[in-house]
Backbone as CSV, one residue per row, in Angstrom:
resi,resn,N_x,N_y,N_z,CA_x,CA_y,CA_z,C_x,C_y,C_z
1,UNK,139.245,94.651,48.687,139.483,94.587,47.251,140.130,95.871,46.773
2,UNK,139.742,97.072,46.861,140.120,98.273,46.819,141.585,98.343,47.295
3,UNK,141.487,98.129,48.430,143.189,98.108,48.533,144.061,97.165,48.406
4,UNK,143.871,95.903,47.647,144.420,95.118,46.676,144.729,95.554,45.203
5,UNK,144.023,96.417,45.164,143.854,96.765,43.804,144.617,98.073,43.463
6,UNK,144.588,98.895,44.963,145.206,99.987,44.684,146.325,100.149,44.067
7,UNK,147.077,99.553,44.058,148.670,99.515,43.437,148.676,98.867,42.095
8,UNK,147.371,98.535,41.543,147.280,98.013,40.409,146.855,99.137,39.022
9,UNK,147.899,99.467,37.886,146.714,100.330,37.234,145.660,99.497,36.412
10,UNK,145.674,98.716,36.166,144.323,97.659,35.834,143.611,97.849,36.559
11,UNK,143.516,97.895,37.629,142.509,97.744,38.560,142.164,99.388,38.542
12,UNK,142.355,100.200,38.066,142.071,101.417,38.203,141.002,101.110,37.332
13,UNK,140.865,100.871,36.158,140.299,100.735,34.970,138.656,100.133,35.609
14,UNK,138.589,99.374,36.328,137.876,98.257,36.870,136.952,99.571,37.916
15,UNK,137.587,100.512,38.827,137.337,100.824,39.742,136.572,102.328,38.770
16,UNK,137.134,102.954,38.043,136.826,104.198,37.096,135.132,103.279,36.504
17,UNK,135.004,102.034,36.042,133.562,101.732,35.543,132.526,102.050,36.905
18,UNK,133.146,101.376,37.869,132.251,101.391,39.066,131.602,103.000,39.459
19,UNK,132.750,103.477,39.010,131.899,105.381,39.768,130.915,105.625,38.653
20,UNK,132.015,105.265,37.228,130.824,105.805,35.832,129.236,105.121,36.146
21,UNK,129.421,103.666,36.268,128.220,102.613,37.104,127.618,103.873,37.765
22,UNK,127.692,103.867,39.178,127.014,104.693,40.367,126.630,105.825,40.123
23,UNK,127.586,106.691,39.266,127.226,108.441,38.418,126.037,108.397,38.127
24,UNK,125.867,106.965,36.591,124.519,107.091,36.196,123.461,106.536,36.805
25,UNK,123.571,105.586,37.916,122.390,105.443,38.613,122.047,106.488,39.639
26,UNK,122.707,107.471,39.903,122.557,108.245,41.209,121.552,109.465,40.270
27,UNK,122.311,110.302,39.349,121.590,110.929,39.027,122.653,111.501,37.469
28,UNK,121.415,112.236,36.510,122.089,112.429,35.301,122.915,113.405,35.319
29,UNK,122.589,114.666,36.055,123.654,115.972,36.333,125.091,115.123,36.721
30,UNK,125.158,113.901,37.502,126.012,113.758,38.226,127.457,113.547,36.998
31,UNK,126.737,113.136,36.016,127.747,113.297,34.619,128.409,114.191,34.624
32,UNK,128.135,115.104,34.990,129.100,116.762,34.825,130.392,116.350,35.790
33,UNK,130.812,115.195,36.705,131.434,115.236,37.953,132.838,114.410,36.727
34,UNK,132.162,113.394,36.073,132.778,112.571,35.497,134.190,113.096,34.837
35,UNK,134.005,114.119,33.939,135.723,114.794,33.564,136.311,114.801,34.717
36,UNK,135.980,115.482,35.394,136.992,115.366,36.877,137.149,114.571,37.307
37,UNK,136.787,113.526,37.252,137.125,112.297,38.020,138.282,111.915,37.700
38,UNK,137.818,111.698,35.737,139.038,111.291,35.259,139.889,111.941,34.733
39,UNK,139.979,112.900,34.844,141.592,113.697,35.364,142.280,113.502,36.249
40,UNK,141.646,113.327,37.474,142.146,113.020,38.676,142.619,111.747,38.872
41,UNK,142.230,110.583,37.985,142.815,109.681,38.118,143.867,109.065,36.754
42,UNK,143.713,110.394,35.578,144.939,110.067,35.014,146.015,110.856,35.379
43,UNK,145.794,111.783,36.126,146.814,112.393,36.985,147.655,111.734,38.031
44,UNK,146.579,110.904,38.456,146.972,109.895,39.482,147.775,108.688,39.398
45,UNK,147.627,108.408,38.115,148.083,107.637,37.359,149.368,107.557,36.876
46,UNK,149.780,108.646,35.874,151.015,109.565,35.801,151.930,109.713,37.173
């Protein structure tokens, strides 16, 4: 699925809930990771 999706930016959108998803079940600090993430993937994006 992931790499069906990769070439999709929709599917980015889809894949960015899933980490936010996992961030907050893993742990609450893990929030601090989240700006970076998504930089990295509107960078990626761009």
């Amino acid at each position: 699925m992931f790499f069906i999706c990769h070439y999709s930016k929709l599917c980015w959108n889809h894949i960015v809930i899933m980490i936010i998803n996992n961030i907050n079940i893993r742990d609450i600090s893990d929030v601090l990771i989240l700006p970076k993430i998504i930089i990295y993937i509107i960078v990626v994006i761009k």
